[in-house]
C-alpha positions, 0 to 999 in steps of 0.5 A: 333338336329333339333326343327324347322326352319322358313323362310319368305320372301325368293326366292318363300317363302313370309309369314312365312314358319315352319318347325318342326322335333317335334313327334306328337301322332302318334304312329308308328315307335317309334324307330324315337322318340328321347326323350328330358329332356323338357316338349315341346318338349318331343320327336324330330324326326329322319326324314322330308320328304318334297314333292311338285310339281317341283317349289313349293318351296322345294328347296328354303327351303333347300337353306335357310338353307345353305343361313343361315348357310353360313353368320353364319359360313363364315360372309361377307367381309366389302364391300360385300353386304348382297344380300337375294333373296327375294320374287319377286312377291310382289312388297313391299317385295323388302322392307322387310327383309329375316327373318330366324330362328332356335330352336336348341337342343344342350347338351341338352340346347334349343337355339333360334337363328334368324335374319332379313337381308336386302340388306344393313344391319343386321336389327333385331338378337336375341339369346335366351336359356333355360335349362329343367325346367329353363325359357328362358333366353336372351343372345342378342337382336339386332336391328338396325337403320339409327344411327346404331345397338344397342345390349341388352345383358342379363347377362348369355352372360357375363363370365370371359374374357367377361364383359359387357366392352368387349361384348359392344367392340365386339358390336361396332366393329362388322359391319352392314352386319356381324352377332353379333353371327358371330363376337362373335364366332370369338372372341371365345366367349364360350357362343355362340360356341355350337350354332355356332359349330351345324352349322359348323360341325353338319348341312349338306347341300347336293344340288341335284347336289352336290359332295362330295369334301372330298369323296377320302380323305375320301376313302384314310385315314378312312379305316372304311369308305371304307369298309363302302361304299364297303358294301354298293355298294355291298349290293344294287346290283350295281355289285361292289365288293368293292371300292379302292383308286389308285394312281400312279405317273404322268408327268404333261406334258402327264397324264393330257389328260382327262382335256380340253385344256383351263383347262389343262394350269391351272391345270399344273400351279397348280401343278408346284406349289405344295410344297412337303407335299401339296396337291388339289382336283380338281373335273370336272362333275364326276371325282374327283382327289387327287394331292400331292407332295411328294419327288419331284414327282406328285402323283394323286389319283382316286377311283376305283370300282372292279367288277368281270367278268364271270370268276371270275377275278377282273375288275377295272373300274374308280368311273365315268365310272359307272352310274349316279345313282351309283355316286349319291349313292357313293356322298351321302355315307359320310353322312351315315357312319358319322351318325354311330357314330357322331351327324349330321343333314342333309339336301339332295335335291332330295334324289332320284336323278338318284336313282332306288325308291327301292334304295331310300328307302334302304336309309332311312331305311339304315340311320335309321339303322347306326343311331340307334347307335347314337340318335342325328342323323336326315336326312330331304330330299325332294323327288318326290318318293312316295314309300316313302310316306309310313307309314310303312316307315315314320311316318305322322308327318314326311311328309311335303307338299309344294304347291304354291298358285295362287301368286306364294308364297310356303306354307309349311303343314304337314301331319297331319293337314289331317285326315288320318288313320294309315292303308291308302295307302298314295301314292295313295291319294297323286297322286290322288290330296288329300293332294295337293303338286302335279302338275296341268297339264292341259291336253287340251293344244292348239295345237299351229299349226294353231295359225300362218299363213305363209304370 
């Protein structure tokens, strides 16, 4: 799970951001808590809901995780430069590393991972864990320097197959862009694969305009899954009965019509080239196909929404022919049957994307719902809903505040560092301009149509 995440000098976000899925004192929605053997922290929380005025830097809060996530889980090629969009709107900062870090709790074991990246090197990387009762213990610090990187390993890093020689091997063939945690886990040093795995398979980062590109196999092999989401459609009313994976042999000649001319050519190619047994998922705005071959033939997959009409017989419709908020909802429905039975943090930017505030809302409390079951299971979203900005819905120390101050720079507040009673109506102050993270619209905009002269 999710301790904290902090950021500086990244995108809009200059001095050091922290955000915390920590439980305060606040004693509502216990069923949010979930405890740890620790002394600090003794609960984690189930949810953080980030909200900010467009541009504020919310985004750019998730972007930093995925930014994160991806140099540690796919590292850089040797060329590639490390490239962190720092914070532009200080000239010094051109000069300074990104830094990013993380306070994990896995197998219930804390770890601390962080790092600071420039455009030409890893500069600092530290990895730290502690057990409950035990102190913290370093695994490795690296700093670098013109002369190169030097790491300083701690003695619980070492391990049958790992001796200091190896670690230090591992050390000097590890280049300046590469991670040290990245290159040990390629080397399948045990040690750090907890740490590495939270990001490979437990963290998920949704964009606002994001597709699932798993979604049809997802439909086509877990049947579990498709039921889940037939539920789930028919649950908020879209209108579907149920969801149904098509497929259906085609001639890449004349079924590819609904491509473009210039794409069409390649996606030909594409499938001529396909060995039996082999398979791809192309995605194109809405739609979304599975091609395989099989026994010489071209198969294609596509997903179906069944509705009923006035007389009760089935219609079958194409997934993208339904609307935008239906599709961001079918997109999204991954996440949410996964966190019935698998830990899993999740990050979605925009939850309430193209979706209806009542729909929006039926999410948060549907994720709360299958992830009763599963107690390591957090969903952190920003969002412009203030139906959520609820107590009856969240707990104080779940919502989060982002405002950029007159610089240009995001900072980060959480509710709790207002004084706010348990019984107050929280959307009403906030769009009332108590908390900040709103827009400042000026309203006596000059008209612009007496400011030029026709000569």
């Amino acid at each position: 799970m999710l301790v904290q995440f902090s950021v500086s000098n990244f995108r809009s976000i200059e001095e050091e951001v922290v955000f915390k899925m920590i439980s305060d004192s606040v004693r509502e929605h216990t069923s949010h808590q979930i405890s740890t053997n620790f002394r600090t922290p003794e609960k984690l929380l189930r949810f953080g809901a980030i909200y900010g005025a467009n541009a504020s830097g919310k985004t750019n809060l998730i972007e930093a995780v995925r930014f994160a996530r991806d140099l540690i889980c796919s590292g850089r090629e040797p060329d590639e430069p490390l490239n962190p969009p720092y914070f532009r709107f200080s000239g010094s900062r051109s000069a300074e590393p990104t830094c990013i870090e993380f306070i994990l709790w896995i197998d219930n074991e804390l770890y601390t991972y962080g790092f600071a990246v420039s455009a030409r090197r890893i500069e600092e990387e530290w990895l730290y864990a502690q057990r409950p009762g035990a102190a913290e213990r370093k695994l490795f610090e690296r700093k670098s320097d013109e002369d190169g990187a030097i790491v300083d390993h701690g003695k619980s890093l070492e391990s049958p197959g790992f001796s200091g020689k190896v670690i230090t091997l591992v050390e000097t063939t590890t280049r300046n862009n590469q991670l040290f945690l990245y290159s040990l886990a390629d080397n399948n040093h045990k040690g750090v694969l907890p740490v590495v795995d939270w990001f490979r398979k437990t963290l998920t980062v949704v964009s606002a305009v994001a597709q699932q590109r798993q979604l049809l196999l997802k439909a086509r092999d877990d049947r579990r899954f498709s039921d889940f989401l037939s539920t789930l459609l028919k649950r908020v009313g879209t209108g579907i009965e149920r969801v149904e994976l098509e497929g259906r042999k085609i001639d890449i000649k004349r079924d590819l019509s609904f491509f473009p001319p210039n794409i069409k050519k390649d996606v030909q190619l594409s499938l001529s080239k396909l060995k039996d047994g082999q398979g791809i998922i192309l995605s194109m705005e809405q739609m979304q196909r599975i091609y395989e071959k099989k026994d010489g033939a071209i198969l294609e997959y596509h997903l179906q929404a069944i509705h009923k009409d006035r007389d009760g017989n089935e219609v079958s419709l194409p997934i993208e022919e339904e609307s935008d908020g239906t599709q961001r909802l079918v997109h999204l429905s991954p996440l949410f049957a996964d966190a019935i039975d698998q830990d899993k943090v999740v990050f979605i930017d925009e939850l309430d994307r193209r979706l209806h505030p009542m729909l929006s809302r039926a999410l948060v409390e549907l994720f709360n719902e299958t992830g009763s079951t599963n107690s390591n299971t957090q969903l952190i979203f920003t969002t412009h809903d203030t139906h959520l900005f609820d107590q009856d819905l969240l707990r104080r120390d779940e919502l989060w505040l982002m405002e950029k101050n007159k610089w240009g720079a995001s900072q980060l507040v959480s509710l709790l560092d207002f004084d706010i009673r348990n019984d107050v109506k929280l959307s009403r102050n906030y769009l009332q301009g108590r908390f900040g993270g709103i827009p400042k619209i000026k309203y006596d905009l000059t008209n612009g149509s007496d400011r030029y002269v026709e000569v």
